[in-house]
VMD Tcl script that builds the backbone (N, CA, C; Angstrom):
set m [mol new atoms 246]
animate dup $m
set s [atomselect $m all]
$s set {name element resname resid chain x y z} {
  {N N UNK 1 A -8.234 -14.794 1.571}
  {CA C UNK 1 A -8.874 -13.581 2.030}
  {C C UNK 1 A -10.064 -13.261 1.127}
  {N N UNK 2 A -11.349 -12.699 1.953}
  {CA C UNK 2 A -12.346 -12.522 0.571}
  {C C UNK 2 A -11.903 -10.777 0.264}
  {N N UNK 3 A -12.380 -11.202 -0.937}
  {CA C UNK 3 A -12.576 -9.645 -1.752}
  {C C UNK 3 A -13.380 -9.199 -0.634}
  {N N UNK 4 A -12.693 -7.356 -1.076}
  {CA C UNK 4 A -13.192 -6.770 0.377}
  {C C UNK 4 A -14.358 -6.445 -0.647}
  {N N UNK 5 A -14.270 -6.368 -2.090}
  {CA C UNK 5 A -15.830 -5.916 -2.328}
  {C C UNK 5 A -16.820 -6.733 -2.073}
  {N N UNK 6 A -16.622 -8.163 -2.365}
  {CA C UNK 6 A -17.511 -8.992 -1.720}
  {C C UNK 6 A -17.806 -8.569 -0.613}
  {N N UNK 7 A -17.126 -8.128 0.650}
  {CA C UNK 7 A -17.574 -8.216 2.162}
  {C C UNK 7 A -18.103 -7.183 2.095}
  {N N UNK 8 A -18.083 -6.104 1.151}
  {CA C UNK 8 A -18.660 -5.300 1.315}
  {C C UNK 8 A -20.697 -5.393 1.458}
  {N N UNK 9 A -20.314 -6.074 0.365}
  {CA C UNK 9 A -22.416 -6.925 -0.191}
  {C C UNK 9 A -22.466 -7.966 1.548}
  {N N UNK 10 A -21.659 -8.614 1.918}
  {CA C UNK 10 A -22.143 -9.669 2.544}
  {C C UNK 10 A -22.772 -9.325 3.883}
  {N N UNK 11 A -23.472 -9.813 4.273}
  {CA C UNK 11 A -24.160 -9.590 5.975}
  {C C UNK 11 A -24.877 -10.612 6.584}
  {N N UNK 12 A -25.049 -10.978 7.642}
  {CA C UNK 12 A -25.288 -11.731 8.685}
  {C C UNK 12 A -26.909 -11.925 8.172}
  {N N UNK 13 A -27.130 -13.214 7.902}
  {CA C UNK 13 A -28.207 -13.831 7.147}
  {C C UNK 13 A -29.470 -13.849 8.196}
  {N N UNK 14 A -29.114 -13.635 9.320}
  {CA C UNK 14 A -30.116 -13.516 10.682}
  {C C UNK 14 A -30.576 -11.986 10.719}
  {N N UNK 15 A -29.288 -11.508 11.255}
  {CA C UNK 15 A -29.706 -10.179 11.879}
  {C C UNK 15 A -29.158 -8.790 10.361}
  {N N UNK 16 A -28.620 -9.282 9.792}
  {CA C UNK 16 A -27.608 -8.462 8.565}
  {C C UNK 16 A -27.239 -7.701 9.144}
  {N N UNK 17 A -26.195 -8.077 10.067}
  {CA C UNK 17 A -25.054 -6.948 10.745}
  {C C UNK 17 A -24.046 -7.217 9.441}
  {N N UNK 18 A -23.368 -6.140 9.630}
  {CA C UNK 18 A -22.086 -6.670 8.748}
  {C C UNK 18 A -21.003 -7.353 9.675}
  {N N UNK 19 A -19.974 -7.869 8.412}
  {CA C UNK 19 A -18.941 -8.974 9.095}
  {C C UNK 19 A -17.950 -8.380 8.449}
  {N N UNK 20 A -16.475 -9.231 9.359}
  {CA C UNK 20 A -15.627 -8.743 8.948}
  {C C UNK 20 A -14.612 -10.027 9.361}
  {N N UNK 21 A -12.989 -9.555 8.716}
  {CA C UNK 21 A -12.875 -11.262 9.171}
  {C C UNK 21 A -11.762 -11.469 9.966}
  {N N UNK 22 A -12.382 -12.682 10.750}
  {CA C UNK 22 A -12.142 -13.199 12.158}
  {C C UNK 22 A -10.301 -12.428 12.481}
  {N N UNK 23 A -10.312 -11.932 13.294}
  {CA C UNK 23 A -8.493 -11.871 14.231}
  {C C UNK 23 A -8.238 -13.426 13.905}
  {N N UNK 24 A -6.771 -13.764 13.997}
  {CA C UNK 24 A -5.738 -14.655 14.083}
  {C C UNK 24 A -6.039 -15.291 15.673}
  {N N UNK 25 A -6.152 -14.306 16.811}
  {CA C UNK 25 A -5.956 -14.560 17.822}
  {C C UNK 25 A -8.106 -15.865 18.267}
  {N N UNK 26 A -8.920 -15.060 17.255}
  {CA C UNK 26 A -9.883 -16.406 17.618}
  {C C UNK 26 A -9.995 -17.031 16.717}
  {N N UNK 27 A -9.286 -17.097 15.494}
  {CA C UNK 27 A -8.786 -18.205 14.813}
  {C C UNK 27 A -8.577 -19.339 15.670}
  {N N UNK 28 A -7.146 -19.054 16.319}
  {CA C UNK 28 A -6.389 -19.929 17.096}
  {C C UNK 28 A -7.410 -20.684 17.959}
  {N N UNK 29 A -8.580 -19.548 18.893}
  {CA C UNK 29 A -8.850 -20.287 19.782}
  {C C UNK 29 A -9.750 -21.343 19.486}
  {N N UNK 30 A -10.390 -20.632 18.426}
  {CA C UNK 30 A -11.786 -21.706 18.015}
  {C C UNK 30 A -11.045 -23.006 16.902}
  {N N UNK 31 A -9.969 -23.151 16.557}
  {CA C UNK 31 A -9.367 -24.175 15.903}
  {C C UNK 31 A -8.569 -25.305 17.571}
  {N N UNK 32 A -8.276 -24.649 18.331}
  {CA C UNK 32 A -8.057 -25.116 19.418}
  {C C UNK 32 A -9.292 -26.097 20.064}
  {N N UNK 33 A -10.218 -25.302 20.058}
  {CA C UNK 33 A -11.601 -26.530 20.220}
  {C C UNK 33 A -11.840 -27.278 19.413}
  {N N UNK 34 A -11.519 -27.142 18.344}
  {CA C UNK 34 A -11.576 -27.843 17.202}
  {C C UNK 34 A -11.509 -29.254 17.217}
  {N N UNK 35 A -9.773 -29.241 17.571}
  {CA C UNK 35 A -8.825 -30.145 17.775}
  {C C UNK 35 A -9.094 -30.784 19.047}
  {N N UNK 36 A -9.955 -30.549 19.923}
  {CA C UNK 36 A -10.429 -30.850 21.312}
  {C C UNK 36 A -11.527 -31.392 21.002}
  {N N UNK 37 A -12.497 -31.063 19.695}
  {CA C UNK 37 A -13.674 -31.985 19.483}
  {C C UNK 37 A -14.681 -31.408 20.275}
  {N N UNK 38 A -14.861 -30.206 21.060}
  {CA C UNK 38 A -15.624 -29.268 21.451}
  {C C UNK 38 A -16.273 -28.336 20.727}
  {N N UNK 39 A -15.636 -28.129 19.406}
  {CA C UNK 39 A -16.910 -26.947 18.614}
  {C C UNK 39 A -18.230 -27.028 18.065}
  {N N UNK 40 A -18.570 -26.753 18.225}
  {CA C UNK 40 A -20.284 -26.766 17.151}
  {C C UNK 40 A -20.906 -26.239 16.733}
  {N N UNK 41 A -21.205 -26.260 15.976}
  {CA C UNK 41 A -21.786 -24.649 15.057}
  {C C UNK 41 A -23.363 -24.974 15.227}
  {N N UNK 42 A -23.949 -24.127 15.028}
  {CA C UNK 42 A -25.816 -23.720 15.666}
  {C C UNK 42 A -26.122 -24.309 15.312}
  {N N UNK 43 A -26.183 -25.936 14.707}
  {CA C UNK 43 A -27.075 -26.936 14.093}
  {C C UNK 43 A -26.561 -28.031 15.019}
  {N N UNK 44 A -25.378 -27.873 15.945}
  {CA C UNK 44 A -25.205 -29.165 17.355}
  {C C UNK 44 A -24.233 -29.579 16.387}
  {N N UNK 45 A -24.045 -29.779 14.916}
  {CA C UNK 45 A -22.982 -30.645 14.690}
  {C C UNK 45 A -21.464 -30.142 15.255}
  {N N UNK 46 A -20.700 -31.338 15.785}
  {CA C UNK 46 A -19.229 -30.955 15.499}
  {C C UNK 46 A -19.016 -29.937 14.339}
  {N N UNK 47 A -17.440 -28.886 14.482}
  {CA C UNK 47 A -16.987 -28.716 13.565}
  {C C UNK 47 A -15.751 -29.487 13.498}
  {N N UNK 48 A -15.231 -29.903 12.669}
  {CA C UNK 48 A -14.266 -30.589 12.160}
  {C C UNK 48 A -12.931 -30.129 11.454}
  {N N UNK 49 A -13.264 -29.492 10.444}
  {CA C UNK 49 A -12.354 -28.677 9.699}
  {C C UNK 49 A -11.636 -27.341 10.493}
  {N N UNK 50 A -10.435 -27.543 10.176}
  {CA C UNK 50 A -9.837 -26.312 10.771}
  {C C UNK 50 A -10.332 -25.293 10.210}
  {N N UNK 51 A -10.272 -23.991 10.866}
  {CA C UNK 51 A -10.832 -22.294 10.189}
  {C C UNK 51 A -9.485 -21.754 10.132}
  {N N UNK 52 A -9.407 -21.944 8.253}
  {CA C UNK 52 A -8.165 -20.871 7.774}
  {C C UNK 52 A -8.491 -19.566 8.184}
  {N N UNK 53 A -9.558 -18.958 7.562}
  {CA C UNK 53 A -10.710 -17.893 7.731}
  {C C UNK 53 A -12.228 -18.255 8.349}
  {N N UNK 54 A -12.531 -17.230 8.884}
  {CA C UNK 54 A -13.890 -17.033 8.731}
  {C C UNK 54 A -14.561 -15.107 9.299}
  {N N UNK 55 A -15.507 -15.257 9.155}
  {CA C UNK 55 A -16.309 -13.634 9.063}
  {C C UNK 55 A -17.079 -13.763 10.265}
  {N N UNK 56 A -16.394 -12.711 11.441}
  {CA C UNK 56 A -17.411 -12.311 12.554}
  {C C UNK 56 A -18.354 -11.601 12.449}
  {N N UNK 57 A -19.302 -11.641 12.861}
  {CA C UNK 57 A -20.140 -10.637 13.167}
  {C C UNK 57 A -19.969 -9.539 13.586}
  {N N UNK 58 A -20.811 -8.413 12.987}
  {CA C UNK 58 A -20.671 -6.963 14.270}
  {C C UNK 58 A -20.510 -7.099 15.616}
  {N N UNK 59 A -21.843 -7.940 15.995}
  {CA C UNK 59 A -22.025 -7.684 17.220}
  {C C UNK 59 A -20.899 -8.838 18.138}
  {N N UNK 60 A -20.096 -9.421 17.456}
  {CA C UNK 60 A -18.985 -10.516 17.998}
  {C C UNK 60 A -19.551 -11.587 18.807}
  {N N UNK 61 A -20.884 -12.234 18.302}
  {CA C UNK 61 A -21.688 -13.147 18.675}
  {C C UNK 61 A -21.619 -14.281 18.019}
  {N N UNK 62 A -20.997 -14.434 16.632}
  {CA C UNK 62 A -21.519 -15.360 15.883}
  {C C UNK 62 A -19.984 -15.059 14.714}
  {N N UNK 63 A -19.698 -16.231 14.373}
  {CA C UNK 63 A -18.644 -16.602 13.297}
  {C C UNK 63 A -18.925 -17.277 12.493}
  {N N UNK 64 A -18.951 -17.192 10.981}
  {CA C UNK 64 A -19.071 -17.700 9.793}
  {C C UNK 64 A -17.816 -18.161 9.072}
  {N N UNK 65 A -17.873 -19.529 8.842}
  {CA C UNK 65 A -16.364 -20.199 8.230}
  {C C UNK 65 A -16.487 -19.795 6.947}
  {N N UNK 66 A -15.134 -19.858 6.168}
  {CA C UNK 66 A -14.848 -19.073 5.080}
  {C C UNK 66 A -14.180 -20.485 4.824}
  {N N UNK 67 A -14.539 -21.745 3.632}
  {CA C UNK 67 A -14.449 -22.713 3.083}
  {C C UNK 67 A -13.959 -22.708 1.402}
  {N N UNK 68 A -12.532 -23.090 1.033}
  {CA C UNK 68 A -12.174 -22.649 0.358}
  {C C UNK 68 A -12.312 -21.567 -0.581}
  {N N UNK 69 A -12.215 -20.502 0.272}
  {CA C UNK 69 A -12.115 -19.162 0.223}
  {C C UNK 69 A -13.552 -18.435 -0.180}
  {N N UNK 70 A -14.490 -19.816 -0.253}
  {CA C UNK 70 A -16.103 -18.777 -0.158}
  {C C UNK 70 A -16.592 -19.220 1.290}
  {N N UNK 71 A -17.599 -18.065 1.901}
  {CA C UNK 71 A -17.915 -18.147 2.846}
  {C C UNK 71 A -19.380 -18.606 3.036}
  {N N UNK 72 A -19.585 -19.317 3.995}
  {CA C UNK 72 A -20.518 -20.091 4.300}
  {C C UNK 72 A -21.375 -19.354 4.947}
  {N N UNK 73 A -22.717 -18.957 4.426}
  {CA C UNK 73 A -23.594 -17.895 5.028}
  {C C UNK 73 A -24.854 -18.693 5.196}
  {N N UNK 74 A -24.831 -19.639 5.906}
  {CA C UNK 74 A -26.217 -20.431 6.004}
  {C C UNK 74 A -25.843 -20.501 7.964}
  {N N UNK 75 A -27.304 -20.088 8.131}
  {CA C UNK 75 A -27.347 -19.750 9.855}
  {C C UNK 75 A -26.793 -21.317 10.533}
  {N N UNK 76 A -27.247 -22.212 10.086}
  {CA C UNK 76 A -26.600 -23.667 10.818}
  {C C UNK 76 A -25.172 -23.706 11.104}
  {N N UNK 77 A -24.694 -23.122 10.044}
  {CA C UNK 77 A -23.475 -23.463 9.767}
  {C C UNK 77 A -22.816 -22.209 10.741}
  {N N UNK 78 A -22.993 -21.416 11.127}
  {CA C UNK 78 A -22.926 -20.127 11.998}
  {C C UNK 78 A -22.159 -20.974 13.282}
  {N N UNK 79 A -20.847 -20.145 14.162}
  {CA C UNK 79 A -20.563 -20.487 14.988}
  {C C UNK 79 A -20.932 -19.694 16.675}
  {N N UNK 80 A -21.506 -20.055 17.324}
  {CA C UNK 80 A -22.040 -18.848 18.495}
  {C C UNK 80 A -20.713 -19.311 19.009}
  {N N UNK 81 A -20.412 -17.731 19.439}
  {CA C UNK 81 A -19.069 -17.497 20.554}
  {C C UNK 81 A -19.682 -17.034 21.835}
  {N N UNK 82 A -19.111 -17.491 22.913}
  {CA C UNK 82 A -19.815 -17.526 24.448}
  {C C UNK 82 A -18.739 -16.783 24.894}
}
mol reanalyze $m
mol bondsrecalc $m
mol representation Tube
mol addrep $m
């Protein structure tokens, strides 16, 4: 889990909405594509690694993986949710 003071500083490197982190329930789903070889984060690559965590966006557009327990705030690496 990140420090909530960290999440407090952190924000969406595009738009700086704040984030907060991901429900269990799109955990599941976006590790479900995962495992299907369907995910891709805004740079076209596959994702690969399962998401223990990661940090949604405000606006619930966009998911940021949380990689042994620091979070990955580089826009490529950003997941768009449809």
């Amino acid at each position: 889990m990140v420090d909530p003071e960290l999440l407090k500083l952190l924000c969406c490197p595009e738009t700086h909405q704040s984030l907060s982190p991901a429900q269990p329930e799109l955990l599941q789903r976006l590790n479900h594509q995962i495992a299907s070889g369907t995910l891709q984060n805004r740079s076209a690559r596959m994702v690969s690694q399962e998401l223990a965590e990661a940090l949604l966006r405000e606006d619930g557009k966009v998911v940021y993986p949380i990689r042994d327990g620091i979070p990955v705030m580089l826009l490529e690496e950003g997941i768009l949710l449809g």
